[in-house]
N, C-alpha and C positions, 0 to 999 in steps of 0.2 A: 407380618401384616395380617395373613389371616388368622393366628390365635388375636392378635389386637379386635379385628372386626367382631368375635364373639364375644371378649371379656368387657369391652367397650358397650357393646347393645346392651347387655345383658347390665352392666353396671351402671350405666348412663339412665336406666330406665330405672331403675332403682331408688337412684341417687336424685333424681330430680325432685320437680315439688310434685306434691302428691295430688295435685286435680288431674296430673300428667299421665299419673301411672292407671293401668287398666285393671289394678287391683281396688278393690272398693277402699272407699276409707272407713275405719268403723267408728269414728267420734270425731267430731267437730268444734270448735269452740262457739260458744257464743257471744254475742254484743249486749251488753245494758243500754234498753233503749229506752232516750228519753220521753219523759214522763208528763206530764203538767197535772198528774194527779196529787192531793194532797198528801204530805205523807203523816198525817196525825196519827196519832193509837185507834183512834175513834174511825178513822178514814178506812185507817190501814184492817183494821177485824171486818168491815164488811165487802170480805172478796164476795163475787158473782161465781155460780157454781162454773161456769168456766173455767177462770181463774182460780178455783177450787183445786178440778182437778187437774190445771197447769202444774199447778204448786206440786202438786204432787207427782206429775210426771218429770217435774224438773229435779226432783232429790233422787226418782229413781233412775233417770238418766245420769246422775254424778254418782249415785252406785253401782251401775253400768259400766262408769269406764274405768272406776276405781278396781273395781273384779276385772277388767280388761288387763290392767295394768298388773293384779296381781300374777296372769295367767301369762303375761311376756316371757317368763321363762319355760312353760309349758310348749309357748311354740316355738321355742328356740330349738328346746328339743327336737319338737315332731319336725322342723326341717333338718336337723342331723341326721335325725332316723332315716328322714329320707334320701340325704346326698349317703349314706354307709349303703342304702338300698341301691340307688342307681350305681355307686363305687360296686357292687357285687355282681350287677347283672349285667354293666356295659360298662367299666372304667377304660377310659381311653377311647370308645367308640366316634369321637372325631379327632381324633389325631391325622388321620390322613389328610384334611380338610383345613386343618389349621397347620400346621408344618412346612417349612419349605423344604424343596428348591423352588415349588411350581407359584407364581404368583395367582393369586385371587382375582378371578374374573367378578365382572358386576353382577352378572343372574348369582354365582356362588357366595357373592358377599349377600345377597338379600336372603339367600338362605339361612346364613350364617346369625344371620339378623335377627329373621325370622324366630329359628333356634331358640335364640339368645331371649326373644324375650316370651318364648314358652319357658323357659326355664325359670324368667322371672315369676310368671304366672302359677307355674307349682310350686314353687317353695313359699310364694302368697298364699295361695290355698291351704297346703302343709300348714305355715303359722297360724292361718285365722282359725283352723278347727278348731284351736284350742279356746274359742269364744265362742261356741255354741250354747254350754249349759249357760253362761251368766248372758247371752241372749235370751234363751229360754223364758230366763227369769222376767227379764224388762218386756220381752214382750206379753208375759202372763199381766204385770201390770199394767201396762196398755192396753189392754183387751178388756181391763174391769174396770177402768176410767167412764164418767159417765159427761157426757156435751150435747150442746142443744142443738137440733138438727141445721140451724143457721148454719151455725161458725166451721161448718164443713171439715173440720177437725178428725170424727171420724174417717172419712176418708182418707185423709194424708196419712193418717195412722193404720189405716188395713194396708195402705198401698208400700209404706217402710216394711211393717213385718212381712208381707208376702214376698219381698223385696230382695231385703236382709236373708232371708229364710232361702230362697230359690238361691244365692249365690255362697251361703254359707254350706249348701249341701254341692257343690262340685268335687268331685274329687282330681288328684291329679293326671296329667295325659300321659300315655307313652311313649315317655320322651325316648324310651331305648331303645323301640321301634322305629320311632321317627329317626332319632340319630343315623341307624342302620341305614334306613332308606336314605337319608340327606348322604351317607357315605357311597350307595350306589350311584347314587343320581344329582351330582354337588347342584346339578343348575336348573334343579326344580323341586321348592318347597312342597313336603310330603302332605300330602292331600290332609291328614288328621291333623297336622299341626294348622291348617289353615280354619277348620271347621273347628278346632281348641277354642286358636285364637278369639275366631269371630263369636263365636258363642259365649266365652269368659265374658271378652270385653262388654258386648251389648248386657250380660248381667250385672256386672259392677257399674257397668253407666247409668246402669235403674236405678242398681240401691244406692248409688252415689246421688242422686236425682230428687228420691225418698226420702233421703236422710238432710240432705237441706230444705225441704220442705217439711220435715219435720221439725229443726233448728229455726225452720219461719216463724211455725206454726209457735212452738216455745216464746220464741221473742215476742210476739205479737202481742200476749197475754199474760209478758211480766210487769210486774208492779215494782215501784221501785226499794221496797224492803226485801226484797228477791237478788238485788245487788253481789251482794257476798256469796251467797248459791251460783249465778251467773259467774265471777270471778272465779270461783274453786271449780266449776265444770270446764271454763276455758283453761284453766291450769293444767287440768286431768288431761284434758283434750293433747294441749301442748306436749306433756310429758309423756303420751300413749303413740303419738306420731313421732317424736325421736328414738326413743324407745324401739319402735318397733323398727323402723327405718336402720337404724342401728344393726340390730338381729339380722333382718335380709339382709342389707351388705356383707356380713360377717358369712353368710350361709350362702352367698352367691357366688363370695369367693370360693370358698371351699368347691362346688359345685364344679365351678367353669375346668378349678385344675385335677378334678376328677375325669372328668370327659375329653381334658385334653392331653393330659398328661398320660404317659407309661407304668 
């Protein structure tokens, strides 16, 4: 019952849909919104410098995720790396916790819980490292796009990269310390996994916050020969959230039966 309470938090949060998890999302799909613009040749050549530089943040947003996508096995790796890490410095450190004879009290299961979804949380962090350079990149373009001080564009656009950036630099907790202590103490969550937790999550929930305000901002100021661009970003989107979703579950398993196992 109690190895279930960890493998369960830890994979439930995983597995769910992804507005759920308190890891950021790094790409989104977008919608074609309709239009009543005309879409002549003559119509269509004269975009608004706006729309100018939409256009162009929209092809560098589908090269964004398409480098995302090339980079999924980069982090598949760097969470190996890390469940060999944690297997070397604590394998087994809650065996006592999850094992019977002793049944699982409720303070122990929130622990357990607790645990369970630091873990998830490192091995997010672990994967997404491996998106910083082709962040880099998108946000160097973002940063030379030029918009009129109306359309408050700049804005949504400092507050993504400052966003993205603050939570793509976490590294991960001490989960081996924390184990240790959750092993002395099964009926009270170790004080760093709580100030992890809270601090992870309130940064993913910005750049989660950013990044649809950014996808606003995108749709707002597409035209409808932008169509096909829109389609293949939602595609990228799709296939970069199973994709990855994939990965973590493959590395959570491994994870849970490192820390639980002998």
């Amino acid at each position: 019952m109690k190895r279930a309470c960890l493998t369960l938090s830890l994979l439930a949060a995983l597995a769910g849909p992804a507005d759920a998890l308190a890891a950021p999302r790094m790409g989104i799909p977008l919608t074609p919104v309709r239009s009543t613009r005309a879409t002549s040749s003559a119509v269509s050549a004269k975009l608004t410098p706006n729309e100018q530089s939409n256009r162009r943040m929209l092809f560098a947003y589908a090269n964004y995720l398409n480098s995302l996508l090339v980079q999924v096995p980069t982090g598949e790796a760097n969470d190996a790396a890390f469940v060999a890490l944690i297997s070397s410095q604590c394998k087994a450190a809650l065996t006592p916790l999850t094992q019977p004879p002793n049944d699982v009290s409720t303070t122990a299961q929130h622990t357990l819980q607790a645990l369970g979804r630091e873990m998830g949380d490192d091995l997010s962090i672990s994967f997404d490292s491996a998106a910083s350079s082709a962040f880099a990149r998108f946000a160097q373009v973002l940063g030379a796009l030029r918009w009129t001080k109306a359309s408050g564009a700049a804005g949504v656009i400092r507050r993504y990269v400052n966003a993205e950036t603050a939570v793509l630099a976490f590294t991960p907790s001490n989960l081996c310390l924390n184990a240790s202590d959750a092993e002395l103490r099964p009926d009270v969550v170790p004080d760093a996994t709580h100030t992890f937790l809270r601090a992870y999550a309130a940064a993913s929930r910005e750049a989660n916050q950013a990044l649809v305000s950014l996808r606003d901002l995108m749709q707002s100021l597409e035209v409808p020969q932008e169509r096909a661009l829109i389609a293949r970003i939602s595609s990228l989107a799709a296939q970069l959230s199973a994709q990855m979703k994939a990965g973590l579950l493959q590395s959570a398993t491994s994870l849970t039966s490192v820390l639980e196992s002998n």
